[in-house]
C-alpha positions in Angstrom: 0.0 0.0 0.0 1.2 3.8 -1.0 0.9 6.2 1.9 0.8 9.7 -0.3 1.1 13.2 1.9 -0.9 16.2 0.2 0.8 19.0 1.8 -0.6 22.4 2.2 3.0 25.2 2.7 0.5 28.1 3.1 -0.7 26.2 6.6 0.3 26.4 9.6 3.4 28.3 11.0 6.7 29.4 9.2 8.6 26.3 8.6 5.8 23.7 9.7 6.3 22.6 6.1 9.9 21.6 6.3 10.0 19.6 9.9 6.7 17.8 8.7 8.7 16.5 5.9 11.4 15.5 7.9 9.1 13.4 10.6 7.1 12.1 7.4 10.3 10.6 6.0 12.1 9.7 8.8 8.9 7.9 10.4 7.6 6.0 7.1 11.9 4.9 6.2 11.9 3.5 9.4 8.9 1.8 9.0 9.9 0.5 5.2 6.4 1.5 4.2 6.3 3.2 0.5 5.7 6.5 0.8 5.6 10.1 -1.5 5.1 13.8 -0.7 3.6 16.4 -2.7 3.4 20.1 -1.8 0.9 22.2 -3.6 1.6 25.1 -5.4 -1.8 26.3 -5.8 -5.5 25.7 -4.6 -6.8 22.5 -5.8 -3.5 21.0 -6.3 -3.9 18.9 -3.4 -7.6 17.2 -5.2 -6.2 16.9 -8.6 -3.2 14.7 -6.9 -5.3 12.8 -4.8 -8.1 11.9 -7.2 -5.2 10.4 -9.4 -3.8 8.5 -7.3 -7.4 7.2 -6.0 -8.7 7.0 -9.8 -5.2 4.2 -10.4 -7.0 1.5 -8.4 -4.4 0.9 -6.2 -4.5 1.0 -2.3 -3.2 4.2 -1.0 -3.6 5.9 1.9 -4.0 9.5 1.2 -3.0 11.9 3.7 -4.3 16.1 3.7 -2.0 17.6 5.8 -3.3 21.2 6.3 -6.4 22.9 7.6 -10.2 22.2 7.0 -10.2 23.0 3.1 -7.1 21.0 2.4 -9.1 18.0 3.9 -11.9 18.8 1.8 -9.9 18.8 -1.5 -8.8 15.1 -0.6 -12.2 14.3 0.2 -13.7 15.2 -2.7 -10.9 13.7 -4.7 -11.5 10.3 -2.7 -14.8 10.1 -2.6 -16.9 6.8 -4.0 -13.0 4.6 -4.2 -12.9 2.0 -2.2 -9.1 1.4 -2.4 -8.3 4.7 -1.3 -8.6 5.8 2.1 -8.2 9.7 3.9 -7.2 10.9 6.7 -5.9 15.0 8.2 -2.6 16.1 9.9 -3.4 18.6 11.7 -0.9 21.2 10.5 -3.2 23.8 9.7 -4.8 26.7 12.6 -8.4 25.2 11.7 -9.2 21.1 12.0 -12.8 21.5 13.1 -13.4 18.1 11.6 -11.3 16.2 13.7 -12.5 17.6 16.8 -15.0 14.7 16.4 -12.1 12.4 18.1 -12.1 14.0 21.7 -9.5 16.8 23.2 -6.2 14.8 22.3 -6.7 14.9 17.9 -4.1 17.2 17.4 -1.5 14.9 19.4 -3.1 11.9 18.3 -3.3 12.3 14.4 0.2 14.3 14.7 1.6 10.5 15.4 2.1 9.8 11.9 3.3 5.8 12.8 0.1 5.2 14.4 -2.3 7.0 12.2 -0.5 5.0 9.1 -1.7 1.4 10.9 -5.0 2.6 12.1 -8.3 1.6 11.2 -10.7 2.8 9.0 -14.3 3.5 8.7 -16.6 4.9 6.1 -18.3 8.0 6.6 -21.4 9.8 5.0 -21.0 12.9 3.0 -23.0 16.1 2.4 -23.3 17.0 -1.5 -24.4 21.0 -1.8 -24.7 21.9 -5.1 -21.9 19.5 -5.9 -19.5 20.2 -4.2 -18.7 17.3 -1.2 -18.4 18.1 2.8 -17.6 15.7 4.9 -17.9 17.7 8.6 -20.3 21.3 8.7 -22.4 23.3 5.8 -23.4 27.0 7.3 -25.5 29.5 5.4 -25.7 32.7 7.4 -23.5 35.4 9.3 -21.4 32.8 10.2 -20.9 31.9 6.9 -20.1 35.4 6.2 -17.8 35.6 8.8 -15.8 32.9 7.6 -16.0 34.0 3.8 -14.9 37.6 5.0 -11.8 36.5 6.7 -9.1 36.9 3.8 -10.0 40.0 3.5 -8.9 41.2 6.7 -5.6 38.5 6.5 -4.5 41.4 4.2 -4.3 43.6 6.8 -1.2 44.3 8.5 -1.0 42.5 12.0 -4.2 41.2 11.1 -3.1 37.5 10.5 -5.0 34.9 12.0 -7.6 35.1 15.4 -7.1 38.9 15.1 -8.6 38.5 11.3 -11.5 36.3 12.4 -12.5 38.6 15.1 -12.6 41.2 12.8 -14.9 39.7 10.5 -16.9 38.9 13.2 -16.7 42.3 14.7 -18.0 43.7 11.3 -20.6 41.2 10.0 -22.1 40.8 13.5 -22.1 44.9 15.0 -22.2 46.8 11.7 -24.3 44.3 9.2 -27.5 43.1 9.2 -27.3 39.7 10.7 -30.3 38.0 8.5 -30.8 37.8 5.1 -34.4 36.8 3.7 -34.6 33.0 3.0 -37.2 29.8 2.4 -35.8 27.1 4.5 -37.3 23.6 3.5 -37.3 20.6 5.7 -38.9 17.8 4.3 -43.1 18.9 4.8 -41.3 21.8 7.0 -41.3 25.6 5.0 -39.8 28.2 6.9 -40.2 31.1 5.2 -39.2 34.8 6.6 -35.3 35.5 7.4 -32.9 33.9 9.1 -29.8 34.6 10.9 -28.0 31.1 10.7 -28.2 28.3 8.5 -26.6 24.9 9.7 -25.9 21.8 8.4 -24.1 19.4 10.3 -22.6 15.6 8.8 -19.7 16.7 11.5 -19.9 18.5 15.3 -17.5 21.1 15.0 -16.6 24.2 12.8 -16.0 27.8 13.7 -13.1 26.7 15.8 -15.6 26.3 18.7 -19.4 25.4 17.6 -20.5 22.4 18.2 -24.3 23.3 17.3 -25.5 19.4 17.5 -23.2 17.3 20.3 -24.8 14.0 18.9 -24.3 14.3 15.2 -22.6 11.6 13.9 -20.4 11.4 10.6 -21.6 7.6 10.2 -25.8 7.7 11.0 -26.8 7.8 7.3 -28.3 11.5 8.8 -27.8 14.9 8.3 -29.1 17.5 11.4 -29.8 21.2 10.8 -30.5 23.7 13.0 -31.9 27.3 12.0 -31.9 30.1 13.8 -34.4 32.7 12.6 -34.5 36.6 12.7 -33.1 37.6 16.3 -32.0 40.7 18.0 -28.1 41.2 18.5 -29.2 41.3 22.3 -31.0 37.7 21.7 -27.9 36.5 19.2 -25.3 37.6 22.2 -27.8 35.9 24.7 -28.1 32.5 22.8 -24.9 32.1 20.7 -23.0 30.3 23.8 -26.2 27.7 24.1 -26.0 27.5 20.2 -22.4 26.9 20.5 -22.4 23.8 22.6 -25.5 22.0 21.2 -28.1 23.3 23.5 -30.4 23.6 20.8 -33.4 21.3 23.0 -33.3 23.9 25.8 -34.7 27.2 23.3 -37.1 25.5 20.7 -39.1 29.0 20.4 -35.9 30.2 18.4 -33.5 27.1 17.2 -35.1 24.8 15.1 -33.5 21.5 14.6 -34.5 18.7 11.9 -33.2 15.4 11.0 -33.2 14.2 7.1 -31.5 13.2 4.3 -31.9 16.8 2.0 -32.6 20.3 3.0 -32.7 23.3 0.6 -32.8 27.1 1.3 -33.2 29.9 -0.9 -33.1 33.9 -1.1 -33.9 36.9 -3.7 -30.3 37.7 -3.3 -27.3 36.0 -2.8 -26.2 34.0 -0.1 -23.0 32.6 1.0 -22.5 29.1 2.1 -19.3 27.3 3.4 -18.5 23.3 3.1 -15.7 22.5 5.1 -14.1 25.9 4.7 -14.9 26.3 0.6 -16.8 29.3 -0.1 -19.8 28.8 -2.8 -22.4 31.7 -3.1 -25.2 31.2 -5.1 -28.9 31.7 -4.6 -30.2 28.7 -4.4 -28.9 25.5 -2.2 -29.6 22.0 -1.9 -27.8 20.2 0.8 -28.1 16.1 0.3 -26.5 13.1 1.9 -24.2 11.9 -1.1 -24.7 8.0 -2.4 -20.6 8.6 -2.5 -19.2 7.6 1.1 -15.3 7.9 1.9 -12.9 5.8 4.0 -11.4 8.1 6.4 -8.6 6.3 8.9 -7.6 7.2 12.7 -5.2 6.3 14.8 -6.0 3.2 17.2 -8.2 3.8 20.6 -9.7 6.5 19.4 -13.9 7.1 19.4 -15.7 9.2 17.6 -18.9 8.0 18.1 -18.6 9.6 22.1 -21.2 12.7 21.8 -19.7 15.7 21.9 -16.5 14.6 21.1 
């Protein structure tokens, strides 16, 4: 079996890129397991590598080492193969994904000799408007949020957290925080605005919401909660029980559903985010894909636990 590393440079710290190589080919020499790196050059490079080496037929164990998006690209390059099988280093600032796996992922999936003899298992994926997500779809200001973030990254001293909070600062203080929308869930129409739109195959995105504890990435089910028109003084006063999956405890504003497809629609625009791509459009449909992927762990680790 191949084990093939799909490196992102632009994650992570200066000169991540350089001792990951190092532990990659000192751990898999050692090991006598056959092994290649590639570093991308530009976005996408990562899914046009992976779905060739998927597309040969032959086992391999594919490897996004990066961020939320770099695990996407692999994902979507993998997806439907049954001899190849993913998995995420954590090198990038974001791995919402793999918060699924408790407190200890980082650590964990950073031990490249155990993640390369760990098991596998094959989880569901979320198909909005073809594009593939394997963790969190969000429509809303939190989409907007996330979408807005390069633009600060430009910004001197604005790399990072400081970028994030001041998307969030903007969108959330000095926007409007709902857009008009028809929400449909199965025989369910919400029709009006809505401030948040979420979709969830995963727990964890945002780099802290976990809006449903109990999701699970294997259930054949995708949840959704949507939070309606609100007040910023209701927004700041629910956004921590929306954060950790308290969604039972204020039904007269979150609304959660189970199913297989969801859509949502606007007059204008909207702005969606699968696993940290950006796709705007005006019209989404959100479906549990027939494709499934094989995504491997290191041993003794559970993410069926709610809540991580």
């Amino acid at each position: 079996m191949k084990h093939l590393f799909l490196i992102n440079p632009a994650a992570g710290k200066r000169g991540s890129t350089d001792a990951l190589c190092r532990q990659i080919t000192e751990t898999f020499t050692g090991l006598g397991l056959e092994h290649e790196l590639f570093l991308a050059t530009a976005p996408g490079d990562c899914e046009v590598r992976a779905r060739a080496a998927a597309a040969s037929g032959e086992p391999v164990r594919l490897y996004a080492c990066g961020g939320d998006g770099t695990l996407n690209e692999v994902v979507n390059a993998a997806a439907g193969f049954d001899n190849a099988a993913v998995t995420n280093v954590p090198k990038g600032t974001g791995n919402d994904f793999l918060k699924l796996f408790g407190p200890t992922y980082r650590s964990a999936f950073s031990d490249l000799a155990a993640l390369a003899a760990g098991p596998q298992a094959a989880f569901d994926l979320m198909d909005c408007n073809g594009r593939l997500g394997i963790d969190v779809c969000c429509a809303g200001v939190d989409a907007r949020i996330a979408a807005d973030v390069h633009k600060y990254k430009a910004i001197p001293f604005l790399g990072g957290m400081a970028a994030y909070s001041a998307s969030l600062v903007v969108n959330v203080l000095f926007k409007e925080l709902s857009r008009p929308t028809v929400v449909r869930a199965g025989d369910t129409v919400l029709e009006g605005e809505s401030t948040i739109i979420c979709i969830c195959n995963g727990r964890h995105y945002g780099g802290g919401f976990m809006p449903v504890g109990d999701a699970q990435p294997d259930d054949g089910v995708l949840d959704m909660v949507v939070v309606p028109k609100v007040s910023r003084f209701t927004f700041f006063r629910l956004v921590g029980a929306y954060a950790r999956g308290r969604y039972r405890e204020h039904p007269e504003v979150l609304s959660h559903f189970h199913g297989t497809s969801f859509s949502f629609s606007s007059p204008e625009a909207l702005t969606a985010v699968v696993d940290g791509e950006i796709l705007r459009a005006r019209d989404f449909t959100v479906s549990l894909s027939p494709k499934k992927v094989w995504f491997f762990y290191p041993a003794g680790l559970d993410y069926r636990t709610p809540g991580g």
